[in-house]
N, C-alpha and C positions, 0 to 999 in steps of 0.2 A: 623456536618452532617455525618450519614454514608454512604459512596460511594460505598456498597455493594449493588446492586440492589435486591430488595425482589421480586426473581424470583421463578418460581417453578424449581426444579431440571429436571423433566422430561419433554423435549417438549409435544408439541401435536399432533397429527396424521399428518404425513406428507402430504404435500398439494402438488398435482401436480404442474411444473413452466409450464406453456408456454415455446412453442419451443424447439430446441436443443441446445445442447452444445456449446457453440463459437468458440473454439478449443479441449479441451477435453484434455488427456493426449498428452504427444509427446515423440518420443524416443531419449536417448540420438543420438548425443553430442549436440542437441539441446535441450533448458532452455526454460522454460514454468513460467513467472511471473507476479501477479497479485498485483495491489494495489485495497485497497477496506475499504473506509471511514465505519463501521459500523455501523454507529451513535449510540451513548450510550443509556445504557440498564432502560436510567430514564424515558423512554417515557410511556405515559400510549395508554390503550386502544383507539381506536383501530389499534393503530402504537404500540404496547408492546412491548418489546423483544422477550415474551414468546409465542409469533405470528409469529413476523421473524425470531424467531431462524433455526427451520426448513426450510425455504424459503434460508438462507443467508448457512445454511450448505450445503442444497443438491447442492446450484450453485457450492460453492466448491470442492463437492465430485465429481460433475461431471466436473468438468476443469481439477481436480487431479493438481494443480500449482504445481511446485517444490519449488517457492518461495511466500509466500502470508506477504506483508505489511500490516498491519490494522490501523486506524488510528480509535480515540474516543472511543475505548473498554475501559470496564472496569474490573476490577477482577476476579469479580465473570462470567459474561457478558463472558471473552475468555477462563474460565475454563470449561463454560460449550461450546462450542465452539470446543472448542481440543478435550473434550469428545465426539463430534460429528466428529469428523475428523481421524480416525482410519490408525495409520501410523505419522502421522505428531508429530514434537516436538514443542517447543517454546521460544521464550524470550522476558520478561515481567518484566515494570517498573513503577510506577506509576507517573507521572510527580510530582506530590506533594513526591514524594517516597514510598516505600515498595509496598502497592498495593494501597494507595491512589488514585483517580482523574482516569483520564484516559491515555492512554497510545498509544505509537508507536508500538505494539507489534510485531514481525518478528517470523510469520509459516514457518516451510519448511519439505518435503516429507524426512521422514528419512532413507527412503532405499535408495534414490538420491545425499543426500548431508548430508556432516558432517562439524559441525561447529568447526572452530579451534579458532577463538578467538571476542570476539564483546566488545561494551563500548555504554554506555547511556552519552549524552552531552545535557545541556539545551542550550537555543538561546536565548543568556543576555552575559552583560559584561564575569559572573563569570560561564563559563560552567561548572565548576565541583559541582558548588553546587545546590544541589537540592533544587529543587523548586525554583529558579530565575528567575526572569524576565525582560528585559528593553525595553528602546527605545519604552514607550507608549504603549506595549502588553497590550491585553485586560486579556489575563490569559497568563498560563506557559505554553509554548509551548517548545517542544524538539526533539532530534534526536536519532534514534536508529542505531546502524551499527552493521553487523553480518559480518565477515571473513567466505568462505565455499570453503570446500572442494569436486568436485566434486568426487564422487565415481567411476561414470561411467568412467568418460576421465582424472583424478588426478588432473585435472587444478583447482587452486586457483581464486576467486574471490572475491570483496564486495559486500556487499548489503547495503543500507542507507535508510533508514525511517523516513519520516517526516512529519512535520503535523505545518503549518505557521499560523500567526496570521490572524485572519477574520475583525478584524477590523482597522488596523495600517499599513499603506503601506511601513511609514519607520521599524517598526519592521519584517515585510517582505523582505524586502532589505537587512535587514543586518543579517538576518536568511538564506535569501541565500548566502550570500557571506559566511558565517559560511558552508553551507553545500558544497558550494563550496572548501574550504579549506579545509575540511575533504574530500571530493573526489582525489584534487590533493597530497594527503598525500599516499592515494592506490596507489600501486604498480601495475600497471598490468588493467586489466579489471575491472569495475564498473558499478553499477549500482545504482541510487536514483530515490526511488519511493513518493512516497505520498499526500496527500492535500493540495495544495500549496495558496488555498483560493485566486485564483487571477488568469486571463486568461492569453492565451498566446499573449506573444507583449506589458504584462507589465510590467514596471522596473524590476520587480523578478526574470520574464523568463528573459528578457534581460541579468541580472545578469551570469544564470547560461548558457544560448547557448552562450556569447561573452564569456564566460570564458573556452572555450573549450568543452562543457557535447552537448548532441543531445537529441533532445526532438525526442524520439520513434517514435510518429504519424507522424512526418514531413523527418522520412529517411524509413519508414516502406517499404517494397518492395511487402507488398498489405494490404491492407484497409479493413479490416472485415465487417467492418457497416462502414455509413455515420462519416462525423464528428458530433457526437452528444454530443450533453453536457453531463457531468457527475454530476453536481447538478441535481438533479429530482424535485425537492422540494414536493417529495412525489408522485408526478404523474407516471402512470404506461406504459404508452405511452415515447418512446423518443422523444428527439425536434432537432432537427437541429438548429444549431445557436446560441443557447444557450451557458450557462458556463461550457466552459470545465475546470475547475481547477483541476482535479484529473489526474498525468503526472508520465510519465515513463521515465526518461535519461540516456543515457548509455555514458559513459567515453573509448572511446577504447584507450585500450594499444599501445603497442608497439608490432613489431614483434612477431607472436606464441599467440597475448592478443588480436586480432582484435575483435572486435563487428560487426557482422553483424545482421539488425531488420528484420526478413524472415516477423514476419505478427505483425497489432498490429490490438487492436479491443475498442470497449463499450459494456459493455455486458447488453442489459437492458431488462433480462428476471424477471418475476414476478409472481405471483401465488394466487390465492385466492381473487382475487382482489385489492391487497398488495403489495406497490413495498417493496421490501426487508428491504430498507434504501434508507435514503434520497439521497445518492449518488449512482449511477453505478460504478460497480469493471471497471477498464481498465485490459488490459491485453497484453501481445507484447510475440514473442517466438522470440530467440535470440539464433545466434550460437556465440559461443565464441570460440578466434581461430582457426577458418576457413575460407581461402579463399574461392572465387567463385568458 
């Protein structure tokens, strides 16, 4: 099969979204992070890619993130993506390997942040080998981590991306304990973002809050929107009550590496009558290193 989506290169006339920005840029030494499931680019009309491209770039271009997680892009799907994203760089894996299947891919603003070092782990016995999978996973699921250098304030951080199984709750459990052990291996401040395919207050989350990580929305010191689900399943409206699986955690350091969450949010802006993707971006702004 080829996992090249037969897209057209050029989107299509941009479509206004509904509303405003949810946050928008922010100035240092506070960090603007988004996760944001894109759902893969195999869908056809009239959920296409070549539909939501436009919809899923401009939400981007207007949050301006320093950091953006993606979760289920594919190749060709985040090339043309970056190409819509003017500034931003990227790192990109395909869980089957090279640009195979889909991927955890890690955007971030390059005038803001310089990458010093990252590593792709799959979530199976054998993380270093590509394309693995255990423990009942329906497909290969894996993890991305970027090391960044802030430019603004020099302070170092991670970022970790991930993307857990949808249908195996012990392949979830031990995909967090995994992402877990790669948190406490950073030094310093941290952060894991992405589809974690399961609510909060189940084994998974339990996993990663008893293990010391803080889930964004639950230490946020304000609330953008409602708590609303981040599955849409396509719907353009949000829902209260629904599945929030799409989560932000931050790991505070030590002394000088503190996390503090100033705002977290759901962004469920839409356009054309089209929710973007079947998921909503979350999003949290985060000072790193500063006290109250």
């Amino acid at each position: 099969m080829n996992d090249a989506p037969a897209a057209r290169t050029d989107p299509p006339a941009e479509a206004p979204l509904r509303g405003s920005p949810l946050i928008g840029p922010v100035e240092p030494p506070l960090l603007h992070v988004m996760t944001y499931n894109l759902k893969s680019a195999s869908g056809r009309a009239p959920r296409s890619w070549w539909r939501r491209r436009p919809l899923v770039a401009r939400i981007v271009r207007d949050e301006r993130p320093a950091v953006l997680c993606t979760q289920e892009g594919r190749f060709r799907q985040l090339l043309e993506l970056r190409d819509d994203l003017p500034g931003y760089d990227w790192i990109h894996l395909g869980r089957e390997g090279g640009s195979r299947s889909e991927a955890t891919a890690v955007f971030w603003d390059a005038s803001r942040l310089l990458p010093v070092e990252y590593d792709h782990l799959w979530l199976s016995r054998r993380p270093r080998a590509i394309g693995s999978k255990s423990w009942g996973s329906a497909v290969v699921r894996m993890l991305t981590w970027v090391r960044f250098q802030d430019r603004a304030t020099g302070r170092d951080f991670h970022v970790a991306n991930v993307h857990l199984d949808h249908r195996s709750e012990r392949a979830r459990v031990k995909g967090a304990r995994m992402c877990l052990d790669v948190m406490r291996r950073f030094p310093g401040a941290a952060v894991l973002a992405g589809d974690f395919n399961c609510d909060p207050g189940t084994p998974a989350h339990r996993v990663l809050t008893g293990g010391g990580l803080v889930d964004a929305w639950d230490v946020a010191e304000r609330h953008l929107t409602p708590d609303w689900a981040t599955f849409n399943a396509w719907r353009t409206e949000p829902v209260v009550g629904g599945r929030r699986i799409d989560w932000i955690f931050v790991k505070p350091g030590g002394d000088g590496d503190r996390v503090r969450v100033t705002a977290a949010g759901v962004n469920p802006r839409s356009g054309d009558g089209l929710a973007p993707s079947d998921h909503w971006p979350v999003q949290a702004v985060l000072a790193v290193g500063e006290d109250r």
